[in-house]
MDTraj code that builds the backbone (N, CA, C; nanometers):
import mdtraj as md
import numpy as np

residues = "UNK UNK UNK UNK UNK UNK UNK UNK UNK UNK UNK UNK UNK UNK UNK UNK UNK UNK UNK UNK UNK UNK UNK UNK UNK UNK UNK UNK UNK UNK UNK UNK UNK UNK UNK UNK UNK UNK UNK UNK UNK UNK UNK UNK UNK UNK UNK UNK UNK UNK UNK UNK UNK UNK UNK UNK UNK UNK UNK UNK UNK UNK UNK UNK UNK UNK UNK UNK UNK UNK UNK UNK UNK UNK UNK UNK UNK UNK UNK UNK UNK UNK UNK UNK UNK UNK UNK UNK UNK UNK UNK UNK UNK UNK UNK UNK UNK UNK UNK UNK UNK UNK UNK UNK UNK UNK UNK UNK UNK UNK UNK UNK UNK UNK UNK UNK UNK UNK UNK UNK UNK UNK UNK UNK UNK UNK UNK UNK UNK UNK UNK UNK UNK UNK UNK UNK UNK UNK UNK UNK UNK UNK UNK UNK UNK UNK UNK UNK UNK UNK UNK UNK UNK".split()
xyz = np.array([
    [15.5568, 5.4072, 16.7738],
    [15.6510, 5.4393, 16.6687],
    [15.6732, 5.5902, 16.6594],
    [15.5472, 5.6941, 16.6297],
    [15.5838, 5.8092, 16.6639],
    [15.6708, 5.8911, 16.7737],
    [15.6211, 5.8346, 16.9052],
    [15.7090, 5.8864, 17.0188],
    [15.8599, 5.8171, 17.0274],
    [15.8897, 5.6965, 16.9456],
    [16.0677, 5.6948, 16.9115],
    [16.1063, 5.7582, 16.8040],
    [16.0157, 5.8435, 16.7117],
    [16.0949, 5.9011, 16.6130],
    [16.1250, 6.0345, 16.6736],
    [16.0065, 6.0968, 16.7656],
    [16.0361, 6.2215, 16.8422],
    [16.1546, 6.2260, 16.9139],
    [16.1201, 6.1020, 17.0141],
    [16.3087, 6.1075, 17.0837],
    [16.4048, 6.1206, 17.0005],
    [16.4137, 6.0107, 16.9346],
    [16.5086, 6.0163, 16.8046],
    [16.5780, 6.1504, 16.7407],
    [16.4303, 6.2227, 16.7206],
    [16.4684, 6.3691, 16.6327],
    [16.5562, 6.4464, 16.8132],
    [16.4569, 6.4779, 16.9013],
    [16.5688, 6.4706, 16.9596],
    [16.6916, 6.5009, 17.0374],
    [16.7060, 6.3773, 17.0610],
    [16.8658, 6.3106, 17.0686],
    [16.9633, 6.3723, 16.9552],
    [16.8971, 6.3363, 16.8517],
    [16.9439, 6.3815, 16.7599],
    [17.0096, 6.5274, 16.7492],
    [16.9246, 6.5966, 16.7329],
    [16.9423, 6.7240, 16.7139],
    [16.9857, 6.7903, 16.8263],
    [17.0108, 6.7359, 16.9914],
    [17.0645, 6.7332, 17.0859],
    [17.2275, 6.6944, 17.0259],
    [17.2711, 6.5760, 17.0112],
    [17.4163, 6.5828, 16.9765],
    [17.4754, 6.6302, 16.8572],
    [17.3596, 6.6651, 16.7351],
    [17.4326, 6.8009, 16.6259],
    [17.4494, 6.9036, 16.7226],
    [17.3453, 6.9765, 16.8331],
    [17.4171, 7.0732, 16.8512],
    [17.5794, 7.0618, 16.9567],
    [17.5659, 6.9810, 17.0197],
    [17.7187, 6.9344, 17.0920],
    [17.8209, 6.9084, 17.0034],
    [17.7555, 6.8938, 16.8525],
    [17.8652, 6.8782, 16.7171],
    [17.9181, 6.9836, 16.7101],
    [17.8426, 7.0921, 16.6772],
    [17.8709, 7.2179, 16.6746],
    [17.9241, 7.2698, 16.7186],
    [17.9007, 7.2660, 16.8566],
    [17.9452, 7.3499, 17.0134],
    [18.0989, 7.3131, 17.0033],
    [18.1383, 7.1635, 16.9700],
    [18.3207, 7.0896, 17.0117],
    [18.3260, 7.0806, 16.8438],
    [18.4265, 7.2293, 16.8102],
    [18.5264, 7.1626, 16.7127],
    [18.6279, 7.0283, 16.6862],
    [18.6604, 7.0164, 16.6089],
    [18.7721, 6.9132, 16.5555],
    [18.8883, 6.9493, 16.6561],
    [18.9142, 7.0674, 16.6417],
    [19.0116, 7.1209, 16.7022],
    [19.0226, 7.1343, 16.8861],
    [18.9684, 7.1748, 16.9272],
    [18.8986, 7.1432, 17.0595],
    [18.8870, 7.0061, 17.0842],
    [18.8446, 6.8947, 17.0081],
    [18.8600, 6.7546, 17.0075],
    [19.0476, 6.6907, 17.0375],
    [19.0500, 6.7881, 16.9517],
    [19.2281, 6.7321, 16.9019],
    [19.2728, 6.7880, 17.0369],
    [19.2670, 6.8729, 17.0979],
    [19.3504, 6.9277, 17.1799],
    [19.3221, 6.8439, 17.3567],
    [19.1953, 6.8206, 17.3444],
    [19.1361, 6.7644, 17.4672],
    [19.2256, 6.6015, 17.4436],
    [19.2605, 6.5653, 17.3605],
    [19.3157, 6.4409, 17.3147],
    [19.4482, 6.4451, 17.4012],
    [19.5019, 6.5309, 17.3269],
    [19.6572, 6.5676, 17.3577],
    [19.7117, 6.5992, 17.4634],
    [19.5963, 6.6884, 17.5607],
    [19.6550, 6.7117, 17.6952],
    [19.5965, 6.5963, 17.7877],
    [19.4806, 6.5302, 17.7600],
    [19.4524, 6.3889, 17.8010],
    [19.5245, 6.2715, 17.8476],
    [19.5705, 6.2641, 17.6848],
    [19.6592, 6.0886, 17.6841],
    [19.8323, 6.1945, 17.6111],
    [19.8877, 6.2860, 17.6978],
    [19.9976, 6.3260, 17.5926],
    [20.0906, 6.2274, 17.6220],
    [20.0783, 6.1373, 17.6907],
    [20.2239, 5.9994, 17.7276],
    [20.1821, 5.9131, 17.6623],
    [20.0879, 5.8932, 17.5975],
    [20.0058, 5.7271, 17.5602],
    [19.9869, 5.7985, 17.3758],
    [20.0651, 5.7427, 17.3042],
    [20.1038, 5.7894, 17.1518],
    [19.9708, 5.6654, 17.1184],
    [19.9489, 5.6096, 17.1503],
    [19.8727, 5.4372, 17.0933],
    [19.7591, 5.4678, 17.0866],
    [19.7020, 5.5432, 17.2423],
    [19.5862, 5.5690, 17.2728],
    [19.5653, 5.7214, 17.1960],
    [19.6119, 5.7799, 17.1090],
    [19.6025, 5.9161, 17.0438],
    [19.5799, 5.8918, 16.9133],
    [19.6593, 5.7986, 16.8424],
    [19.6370, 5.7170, 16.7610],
    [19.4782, 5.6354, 16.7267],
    [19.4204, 5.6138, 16.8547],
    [19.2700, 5.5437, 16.8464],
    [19.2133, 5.6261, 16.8460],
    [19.2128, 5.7453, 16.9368],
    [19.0667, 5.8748, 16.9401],
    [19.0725, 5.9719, 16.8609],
    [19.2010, 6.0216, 16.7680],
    [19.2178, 6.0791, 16.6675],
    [19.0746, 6.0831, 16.5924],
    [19.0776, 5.9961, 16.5151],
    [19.0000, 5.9836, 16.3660],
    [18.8186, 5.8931, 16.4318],
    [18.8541, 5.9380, 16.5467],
    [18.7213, 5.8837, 16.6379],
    [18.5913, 5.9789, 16.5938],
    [18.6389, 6.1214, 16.5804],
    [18.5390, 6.2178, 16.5928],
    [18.5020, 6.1867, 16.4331],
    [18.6342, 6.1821, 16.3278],
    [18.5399, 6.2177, 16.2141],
    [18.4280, 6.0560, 16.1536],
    [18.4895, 5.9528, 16.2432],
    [18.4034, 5.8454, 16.2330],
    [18.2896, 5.8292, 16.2725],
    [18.2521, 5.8955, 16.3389],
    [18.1206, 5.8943, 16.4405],
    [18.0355, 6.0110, 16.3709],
    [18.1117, 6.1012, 16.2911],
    [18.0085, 6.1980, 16.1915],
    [17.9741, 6.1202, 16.0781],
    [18.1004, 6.0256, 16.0432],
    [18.0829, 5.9589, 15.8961],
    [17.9518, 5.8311, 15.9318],
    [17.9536, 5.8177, 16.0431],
    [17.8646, 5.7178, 16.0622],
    [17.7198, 5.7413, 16.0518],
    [17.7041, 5.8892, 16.1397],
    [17.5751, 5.9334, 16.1224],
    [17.5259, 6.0068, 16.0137],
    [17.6281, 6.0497, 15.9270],
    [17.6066, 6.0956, 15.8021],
    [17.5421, 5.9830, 15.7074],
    [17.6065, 5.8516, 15.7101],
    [17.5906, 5.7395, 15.6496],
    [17.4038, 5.6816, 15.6787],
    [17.4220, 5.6866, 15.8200],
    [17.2636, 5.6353, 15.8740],
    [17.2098, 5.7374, 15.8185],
    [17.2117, 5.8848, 15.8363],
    [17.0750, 5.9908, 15.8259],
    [17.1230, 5.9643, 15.6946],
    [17.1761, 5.9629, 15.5365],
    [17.1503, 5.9340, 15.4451],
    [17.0657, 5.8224, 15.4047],
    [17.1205, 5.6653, 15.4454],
    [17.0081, 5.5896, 15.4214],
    [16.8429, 5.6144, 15.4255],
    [16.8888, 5.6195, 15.5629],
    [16.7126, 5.7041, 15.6211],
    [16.6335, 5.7913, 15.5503],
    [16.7441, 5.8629, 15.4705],
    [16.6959, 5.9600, 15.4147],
    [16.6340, 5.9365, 15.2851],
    [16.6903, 5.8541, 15.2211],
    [16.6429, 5.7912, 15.0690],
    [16.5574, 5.6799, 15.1011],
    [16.5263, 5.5637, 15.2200],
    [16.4101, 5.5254, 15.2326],
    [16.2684, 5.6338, 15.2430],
    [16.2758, 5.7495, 15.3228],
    [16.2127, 5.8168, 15.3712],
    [16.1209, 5.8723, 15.2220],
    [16.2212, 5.9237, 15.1577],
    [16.2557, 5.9783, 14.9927],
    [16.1492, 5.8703, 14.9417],
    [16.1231, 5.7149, 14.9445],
    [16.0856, 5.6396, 14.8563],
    [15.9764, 5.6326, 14.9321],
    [15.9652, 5.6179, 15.0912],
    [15.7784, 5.6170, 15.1081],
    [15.7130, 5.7338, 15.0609],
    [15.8072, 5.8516, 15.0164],
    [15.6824, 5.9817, 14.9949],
    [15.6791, 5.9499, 14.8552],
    [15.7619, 5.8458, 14.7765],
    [15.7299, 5.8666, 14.6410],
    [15.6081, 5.7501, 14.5971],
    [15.6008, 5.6610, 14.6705],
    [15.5222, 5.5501, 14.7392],
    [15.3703, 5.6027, 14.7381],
    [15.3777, 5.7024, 14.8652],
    [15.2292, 5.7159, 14.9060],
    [15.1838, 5.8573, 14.7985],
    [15.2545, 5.8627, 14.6983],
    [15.2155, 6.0082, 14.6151],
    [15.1319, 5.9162, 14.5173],
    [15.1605, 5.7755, 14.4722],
    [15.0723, 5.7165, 14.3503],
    [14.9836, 5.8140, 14.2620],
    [15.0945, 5.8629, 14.1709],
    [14.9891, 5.9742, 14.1163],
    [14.9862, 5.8532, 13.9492],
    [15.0167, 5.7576, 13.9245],
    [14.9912, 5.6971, 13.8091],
    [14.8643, 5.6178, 13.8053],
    [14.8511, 5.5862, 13.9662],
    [14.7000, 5.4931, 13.9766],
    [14.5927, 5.6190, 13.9935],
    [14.6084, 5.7189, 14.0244],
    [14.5269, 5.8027, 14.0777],
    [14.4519, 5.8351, 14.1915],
    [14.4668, 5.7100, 14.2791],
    [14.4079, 5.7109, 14.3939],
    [14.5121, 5.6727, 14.5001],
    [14.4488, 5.6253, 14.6109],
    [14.5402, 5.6241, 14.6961],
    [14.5711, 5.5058, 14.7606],
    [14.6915, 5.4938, 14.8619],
    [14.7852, 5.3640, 14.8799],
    [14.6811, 5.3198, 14.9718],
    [14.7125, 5.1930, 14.9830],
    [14.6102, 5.1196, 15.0715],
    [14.6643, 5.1429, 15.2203],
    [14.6079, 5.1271, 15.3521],
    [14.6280, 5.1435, 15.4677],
    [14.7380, 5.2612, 15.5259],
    [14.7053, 5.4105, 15.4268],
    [14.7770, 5.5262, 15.4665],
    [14.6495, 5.6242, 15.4728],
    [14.6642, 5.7179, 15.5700],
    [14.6006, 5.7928, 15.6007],
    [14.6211, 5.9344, 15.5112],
    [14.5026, 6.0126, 15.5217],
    [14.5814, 6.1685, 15.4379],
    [14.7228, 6.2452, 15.4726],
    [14.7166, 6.2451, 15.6763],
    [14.8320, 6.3360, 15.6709],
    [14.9485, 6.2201, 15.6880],
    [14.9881, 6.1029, 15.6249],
    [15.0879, 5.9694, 15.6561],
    [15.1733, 6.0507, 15.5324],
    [15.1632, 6.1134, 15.4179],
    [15.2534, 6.1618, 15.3162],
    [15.2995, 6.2531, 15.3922],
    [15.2431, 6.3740, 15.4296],
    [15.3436, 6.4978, 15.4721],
    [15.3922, 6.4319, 15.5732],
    [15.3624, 6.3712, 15.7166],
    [15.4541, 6.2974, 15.8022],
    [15.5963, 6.2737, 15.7719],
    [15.5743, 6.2050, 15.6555],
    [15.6534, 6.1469, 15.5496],
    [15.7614, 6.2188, 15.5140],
    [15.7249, 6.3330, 15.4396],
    [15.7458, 6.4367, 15.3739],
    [15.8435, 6.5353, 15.4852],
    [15.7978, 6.5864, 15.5969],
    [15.9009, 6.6153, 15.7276],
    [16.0009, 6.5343, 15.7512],
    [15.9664, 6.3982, 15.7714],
    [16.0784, 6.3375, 15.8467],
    [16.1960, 6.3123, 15.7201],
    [16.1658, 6.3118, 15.5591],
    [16.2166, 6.3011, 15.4750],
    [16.3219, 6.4524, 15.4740],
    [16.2533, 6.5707, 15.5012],
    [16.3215, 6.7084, 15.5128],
    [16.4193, 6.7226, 15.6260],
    [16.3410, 6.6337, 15.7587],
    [16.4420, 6.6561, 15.9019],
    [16.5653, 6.5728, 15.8411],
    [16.5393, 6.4635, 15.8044],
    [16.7281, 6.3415, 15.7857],
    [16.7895, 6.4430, 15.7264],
    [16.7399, 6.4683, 15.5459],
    [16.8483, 6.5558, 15.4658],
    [16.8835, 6.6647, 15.5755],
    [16.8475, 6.7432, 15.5914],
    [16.9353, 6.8617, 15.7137],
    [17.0221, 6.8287, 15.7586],
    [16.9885, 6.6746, 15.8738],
    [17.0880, 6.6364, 15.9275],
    [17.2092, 6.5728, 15.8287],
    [17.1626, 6.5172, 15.7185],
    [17.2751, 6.4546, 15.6581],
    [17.3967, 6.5494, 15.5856],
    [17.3406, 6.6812, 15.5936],
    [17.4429, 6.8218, 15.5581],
    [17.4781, 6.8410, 15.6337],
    [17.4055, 6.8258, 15.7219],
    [17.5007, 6.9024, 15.8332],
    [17.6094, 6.7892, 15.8396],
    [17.5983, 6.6674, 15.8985],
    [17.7131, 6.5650, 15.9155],
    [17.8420, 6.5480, 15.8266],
    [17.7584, 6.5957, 15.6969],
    [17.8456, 6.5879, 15.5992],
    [17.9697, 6.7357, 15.5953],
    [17.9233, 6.8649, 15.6135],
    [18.0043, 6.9883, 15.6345],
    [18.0684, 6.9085, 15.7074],
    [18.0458, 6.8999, 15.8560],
    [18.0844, 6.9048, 15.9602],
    [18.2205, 6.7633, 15.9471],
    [18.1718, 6.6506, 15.8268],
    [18.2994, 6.5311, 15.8275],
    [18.4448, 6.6577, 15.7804],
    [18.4118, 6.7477, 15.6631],
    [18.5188, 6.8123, 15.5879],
    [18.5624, 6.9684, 15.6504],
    [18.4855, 6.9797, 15.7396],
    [18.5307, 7.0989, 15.7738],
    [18.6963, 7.1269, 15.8521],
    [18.7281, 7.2055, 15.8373],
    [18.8623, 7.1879, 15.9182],
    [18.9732, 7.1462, 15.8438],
    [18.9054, 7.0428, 15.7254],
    [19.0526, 7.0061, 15.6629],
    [19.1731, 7.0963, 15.5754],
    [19.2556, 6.9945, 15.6194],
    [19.4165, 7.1003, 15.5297],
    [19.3981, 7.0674, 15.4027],
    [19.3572, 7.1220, 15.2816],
    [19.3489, 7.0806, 15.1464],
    [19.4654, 7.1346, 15.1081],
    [19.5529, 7.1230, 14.9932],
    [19.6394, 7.2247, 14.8846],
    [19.5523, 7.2638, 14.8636],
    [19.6756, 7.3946, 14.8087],
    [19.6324, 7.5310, 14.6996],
    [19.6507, 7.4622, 14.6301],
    [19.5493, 7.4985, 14.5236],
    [19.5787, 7.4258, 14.3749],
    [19.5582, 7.5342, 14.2633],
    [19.5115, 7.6835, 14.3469],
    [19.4563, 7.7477, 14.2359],
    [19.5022, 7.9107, 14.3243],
    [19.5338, 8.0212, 14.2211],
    [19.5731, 8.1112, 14.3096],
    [19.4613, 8.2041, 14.2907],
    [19.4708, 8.3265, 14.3614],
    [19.3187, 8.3811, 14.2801],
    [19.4056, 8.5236, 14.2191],
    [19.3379, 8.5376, 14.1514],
    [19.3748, 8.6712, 14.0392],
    [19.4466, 8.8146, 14.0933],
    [19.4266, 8.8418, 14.2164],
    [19.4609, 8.9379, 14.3097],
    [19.5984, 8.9594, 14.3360],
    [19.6138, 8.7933, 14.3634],
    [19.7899, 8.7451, 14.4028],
    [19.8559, 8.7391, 14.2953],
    [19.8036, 8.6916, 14.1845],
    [19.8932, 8.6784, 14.0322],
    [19.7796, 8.7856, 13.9451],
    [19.8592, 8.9020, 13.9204],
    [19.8337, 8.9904, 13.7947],
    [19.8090, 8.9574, 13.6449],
    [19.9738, 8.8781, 13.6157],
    [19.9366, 8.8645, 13.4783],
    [19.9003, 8.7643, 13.4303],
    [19.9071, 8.8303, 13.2996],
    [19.8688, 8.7534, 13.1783],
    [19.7580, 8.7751, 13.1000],
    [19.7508, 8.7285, 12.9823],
    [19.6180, 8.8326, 12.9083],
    [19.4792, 8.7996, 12.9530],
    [19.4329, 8.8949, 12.9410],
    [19.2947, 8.9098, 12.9591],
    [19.1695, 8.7485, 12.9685],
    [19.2392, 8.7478, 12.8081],
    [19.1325, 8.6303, 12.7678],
    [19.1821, 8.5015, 12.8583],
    [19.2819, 8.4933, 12.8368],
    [19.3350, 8.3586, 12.9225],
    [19.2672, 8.3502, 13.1373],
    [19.2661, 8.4953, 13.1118],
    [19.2055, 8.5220, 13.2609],
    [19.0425, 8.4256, 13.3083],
    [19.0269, 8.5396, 13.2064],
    [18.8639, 8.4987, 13.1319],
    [18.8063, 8.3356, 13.1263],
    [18.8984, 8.2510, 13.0379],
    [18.8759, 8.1107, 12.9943],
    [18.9102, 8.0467, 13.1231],
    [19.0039, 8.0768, 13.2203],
    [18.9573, 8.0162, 13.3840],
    [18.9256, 8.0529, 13.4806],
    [18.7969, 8.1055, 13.4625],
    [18.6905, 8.1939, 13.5541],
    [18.7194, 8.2818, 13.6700],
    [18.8625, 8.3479, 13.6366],
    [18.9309, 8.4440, 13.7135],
    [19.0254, 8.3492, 13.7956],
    [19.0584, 8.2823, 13.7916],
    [19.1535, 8.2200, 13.9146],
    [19.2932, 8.1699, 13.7585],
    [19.4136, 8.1351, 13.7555],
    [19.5172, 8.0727, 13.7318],
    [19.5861, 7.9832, 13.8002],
    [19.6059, 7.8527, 13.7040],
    [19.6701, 7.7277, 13.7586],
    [19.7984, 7.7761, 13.8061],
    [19.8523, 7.6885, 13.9047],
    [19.9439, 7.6864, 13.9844],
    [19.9886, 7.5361, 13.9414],
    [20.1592, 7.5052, 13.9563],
    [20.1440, 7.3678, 13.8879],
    [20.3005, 7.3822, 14.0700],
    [20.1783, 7.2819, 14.1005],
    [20.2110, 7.2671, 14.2630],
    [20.3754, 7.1926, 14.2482],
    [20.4587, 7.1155, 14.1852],
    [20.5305, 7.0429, 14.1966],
    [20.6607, 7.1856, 14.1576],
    [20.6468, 7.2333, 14.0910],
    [20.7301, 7.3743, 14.0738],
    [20.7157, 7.5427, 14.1437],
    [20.5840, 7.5371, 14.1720],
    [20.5623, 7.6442, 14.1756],
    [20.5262, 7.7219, 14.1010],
    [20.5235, 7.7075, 13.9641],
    [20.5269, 7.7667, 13.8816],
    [20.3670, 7.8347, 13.7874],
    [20.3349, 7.9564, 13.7861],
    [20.2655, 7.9943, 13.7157],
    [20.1785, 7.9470, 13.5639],
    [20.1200, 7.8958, 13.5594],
    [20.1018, 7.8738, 13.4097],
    [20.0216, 7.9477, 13.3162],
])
top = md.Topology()
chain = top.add_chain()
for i, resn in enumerate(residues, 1):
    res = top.add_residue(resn, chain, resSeq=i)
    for name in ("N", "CA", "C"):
        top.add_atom(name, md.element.get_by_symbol(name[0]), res)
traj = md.Trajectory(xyz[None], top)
C-alpha cells in the first residue's frame, strides 16, 4: 500500500508539473493547428483540458477530506488513548498525505480558472476619479460600473 501511494504521489506530481509546463493556451493552439479542418473534432478536445483538471481536482478533494477524517479518527483525544491497530507514526503518515492532496487540490483548482475571460464589473479608482470621498471609502476604493450602460454609478 505504501509503495502505490509513493508512485501515486509521483505520477502525480509528475503530470502537475506537465500542468504547468502546457498552458490552456498552448493547449488551444496545438488543437487548432492539429484538427484546423475537423470543427467536430475541436469541439471534443476543447473543454478536454479543463475536464481532466476538474476531474483531478474532484478526486484529490475527496481524498482529501477522507484523509482529513482518518487524522481526525486516529487523534481520539475524547477517549484519551489510542485507536486500536494504529501505530504512533500512522497519524503523521496521515497527516502528510492529508497536506500532499490539499496542495494538489489548489493547485487543480487555480489551474481549472486560470486563463479565464471574466467581465469587468468593477473599475479601480485610478481610471475613475470622481466622486466624494466617503462614497469612495464605503466601496473599498474600487466604483460600480453598471455593465449594461456603461455607466458610472
Amino acid at each position: 500500500m505504501a509503495i502505490a501511494q509513493i508512485i501515486e504521489m509521483l505520477l502525480l506530481t509528475f503530470l502537475a508539473s506537465a500542468i504547468n509546463f502546457i498552458s490552456h493556451e498552448t493547449y488551444v493552439r496545438w488543437i487548432e493547428s492539429r484538427f484546423s479542418e475537423q470543427t467536430n473534432t475541436q469541439r471534443v478536445f476543447m473543454p478536454l483540458f479543463r475536464l481532466v483538471l476538474g476531474a483531478y481536482f474532484f478526486r484529490n478533494l475527496g481524498l482529501f477530506l477522507y484523509d482529513t477524517a482518518l487524522v481526525s479518527m486516529s487523534i481520539s483525544l475524547l477517549k484519551g488513548g489510542r485507536v486500536e491497530g494504529t501505530r504512533d507514526w500512522d497519524s503523521l503518515l496521515l497527516l502528510l498525505n492529508a497536506a500532499f492532496r490539499a496542495s494538489f487540490t489548489k493547485f487543480f483548482f487555480e489551474k481549472m480558472f486560470k486563463e479565464q475571460k471574466l467581465p469587468k464589473v468593477c473599475a479601480d479608482e485610478t481610471e475613475i476619479s470622481t466622486g466624494p470621498v466617503l462614497l469612495r471609502d464605503q466601496l473599498g476604493g474600487y466604483q460600480e460600473i453598471d455593465a449594461a450602460f456603461g455607466l458610472v454609478n
